[in-house]
N, C-alpha and C positions, 0 to 999 in steps of 0.2 A: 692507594692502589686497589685496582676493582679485582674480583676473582680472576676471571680470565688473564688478565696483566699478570696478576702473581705467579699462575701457573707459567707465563709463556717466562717470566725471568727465570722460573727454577730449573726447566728443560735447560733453559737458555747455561745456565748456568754448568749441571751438568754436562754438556756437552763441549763448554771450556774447558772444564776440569780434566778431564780424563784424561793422565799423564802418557796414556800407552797411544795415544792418537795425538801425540804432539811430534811436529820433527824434528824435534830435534835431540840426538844420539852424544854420548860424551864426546864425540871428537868435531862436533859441531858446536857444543858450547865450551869448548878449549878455545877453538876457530875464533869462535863470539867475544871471546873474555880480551883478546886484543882489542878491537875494536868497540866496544861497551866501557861505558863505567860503572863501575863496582860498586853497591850501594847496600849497607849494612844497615838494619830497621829492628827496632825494638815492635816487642810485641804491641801490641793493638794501634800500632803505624799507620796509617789511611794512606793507600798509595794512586788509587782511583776511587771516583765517586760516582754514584751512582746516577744517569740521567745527562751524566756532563760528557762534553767532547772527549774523545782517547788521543794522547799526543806520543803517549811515548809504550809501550809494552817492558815488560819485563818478563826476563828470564830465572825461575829459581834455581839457583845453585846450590842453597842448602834451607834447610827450615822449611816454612809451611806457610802458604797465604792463604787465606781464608776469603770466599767471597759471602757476602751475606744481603740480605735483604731487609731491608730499612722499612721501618714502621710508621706509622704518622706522628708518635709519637717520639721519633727519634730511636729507639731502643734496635738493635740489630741481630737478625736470626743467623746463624751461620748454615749453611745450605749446602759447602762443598768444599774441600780443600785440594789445594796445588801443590805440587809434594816436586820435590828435586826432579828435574829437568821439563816440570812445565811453563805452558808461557801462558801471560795473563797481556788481556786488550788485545792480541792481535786480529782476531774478528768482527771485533767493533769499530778499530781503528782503521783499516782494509776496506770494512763496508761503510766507512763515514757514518758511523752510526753512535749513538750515545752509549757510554757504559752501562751494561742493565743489573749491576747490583753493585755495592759499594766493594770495596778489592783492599783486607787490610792485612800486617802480619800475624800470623798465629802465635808467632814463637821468636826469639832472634835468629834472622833467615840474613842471607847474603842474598843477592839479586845482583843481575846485567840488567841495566838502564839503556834501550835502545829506543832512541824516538821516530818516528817517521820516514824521515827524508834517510837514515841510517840504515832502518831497514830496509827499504826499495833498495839504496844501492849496494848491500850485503845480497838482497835477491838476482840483482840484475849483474853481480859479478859472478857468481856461482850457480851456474844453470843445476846442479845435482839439488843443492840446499833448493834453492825454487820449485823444483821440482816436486820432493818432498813436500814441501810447505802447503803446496796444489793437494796433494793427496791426503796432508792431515786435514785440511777443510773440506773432501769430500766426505772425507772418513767421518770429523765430526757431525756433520750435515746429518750423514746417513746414519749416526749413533740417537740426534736426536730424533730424529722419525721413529727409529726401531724404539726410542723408549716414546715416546706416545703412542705409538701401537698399543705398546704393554698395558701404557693407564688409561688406556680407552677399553681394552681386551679382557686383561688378566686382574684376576682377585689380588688381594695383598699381600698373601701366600708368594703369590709367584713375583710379585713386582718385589717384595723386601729379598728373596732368594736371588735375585738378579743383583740389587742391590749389594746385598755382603758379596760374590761373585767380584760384582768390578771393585769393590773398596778396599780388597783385603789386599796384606802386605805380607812380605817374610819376615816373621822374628825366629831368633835363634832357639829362643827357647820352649816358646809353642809354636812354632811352624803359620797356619795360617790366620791372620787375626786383622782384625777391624778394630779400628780405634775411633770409634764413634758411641757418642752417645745414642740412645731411644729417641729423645726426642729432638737431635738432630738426624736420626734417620728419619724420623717423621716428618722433619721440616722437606727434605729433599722427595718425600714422596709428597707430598699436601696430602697428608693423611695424621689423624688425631695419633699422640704418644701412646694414650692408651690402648689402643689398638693396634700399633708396633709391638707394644709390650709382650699384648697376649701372643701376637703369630712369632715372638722369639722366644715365650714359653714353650710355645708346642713346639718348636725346632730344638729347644732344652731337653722335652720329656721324650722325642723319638729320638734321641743320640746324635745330634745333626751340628749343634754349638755347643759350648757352653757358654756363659758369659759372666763378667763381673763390672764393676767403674768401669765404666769409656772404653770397655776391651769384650769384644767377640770373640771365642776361638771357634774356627770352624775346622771341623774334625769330616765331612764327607762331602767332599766337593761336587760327587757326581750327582748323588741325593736332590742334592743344591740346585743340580743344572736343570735336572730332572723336571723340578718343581716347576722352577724358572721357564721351560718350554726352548732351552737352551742345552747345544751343545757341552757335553762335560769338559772339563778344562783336563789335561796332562796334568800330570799328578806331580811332577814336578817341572813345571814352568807357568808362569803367569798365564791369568784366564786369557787376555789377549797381549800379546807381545809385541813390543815395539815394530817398526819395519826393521828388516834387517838391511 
């Protein structure tokens, strides 16, 4: 895969990912679980591949899929994960278009199994769910422009600030935290590890994260946005929040 490809699966990829720009809400994958079947995957599961036709999407219900990007030598980067109530394929499958990275589990994850013809007629019975569904492919559309913006625009400073911003999660016991590795932040920016490393030292030495193993905590979120050339998030609620 030539440069240019590689960047456009990773965009491509973020812009599946992002759980707060998917439509679907718990009382739409309550809705789903009648009509889906249930599919339980041990970790490193291949559920989609990369390049090949999308037949069927899935919805996470619990666990983590992991999308990655496949080397020539077979070996696979992981580039983003789907966290409880995202959907994986439904863009590709929609746009008849091939899966652009391989789609496997992180963890032992539950998933709704909806293929094609399942979904149109889940859409075409539920003008609200369709509607929705309209608006998270605008929304994603419009997430991945705004992050090529960034990597056309902004230094690495701002593009990893934006980064921890949409990756973080609630833990109970440090509050806001990214469970990524450096050099899977690096893979999601196409930017070398060693140079993740240094701009989350200097986010270390001015009081902005701390970090340790595969865990970010970020401690100033406005700091953050700051940098980022972004809006600061509510101090208590997610940087972007679902539709209501």
């Amino acid at each position: 895969m030539d440069r240019s490809m590689r960047r456009h699966a990773l965009w491509i990829a973020k812009a599946m990912a992002r759980t707060d720009l998917t439509p679907l809400r718990e009382s739409d994958i309550e809705a789903l679980t009648a009509l889906c079947r249930e599919r339980h995957v041990e970790p490193g599961e291949v559920l989609l591949r990369m390049g090949e036709p999308v037949s069927t999407i899935f919805v996470v219900r619990s666990g983590e899929i992991h999308l990655a990007l496949r080397g020539q030598l077979g070996a696979r980067q992981t580039v983003q994960r789907i966290r409880s109530g995202g959907v994986v394929g439904d863009l590709p499958m929609l746009c008849e278009q091939p899966m652009p990275l391989d789609a496997l589990a992180g963890e032992h994850s539950t998933l709704l199994e909806l293929p094609h013809d399942g979904l149109v007629a889940v859409l075409q019975r539920s003008p609200t769910l369709s509607l929705r569904w309209m608006t998270s492919f605008a929304k994603r559309f419009e997430e991945t422009q705004r992050r090529l913006i960034t990597v056309l625009t902004a230094d690495l400073d701002a593009q990893l600030a934006s980064m921890l911003l949409d990756e973080r999660e609630r833990d109970a016991e440090h509050g806001w935290v990214v469970r990524l590795s450096h050099g899977v932040l690096a893979g999601m920016l196409g930017a070398r590890r060693q140079s993740v490393s240094r701009v989350i030292a200097r986010f270390r030495r001015s009081g902005l994260v701390t970090s340790g193993y595969r865990r970010i905590v970020l401690h100033d979120l406005g700091t953050l946005a700051a940098i980022a050339g972004e809006v600061p998030p509510a101090s208590d609620e997610p940087f972007a929040a679902p539709d209501a």
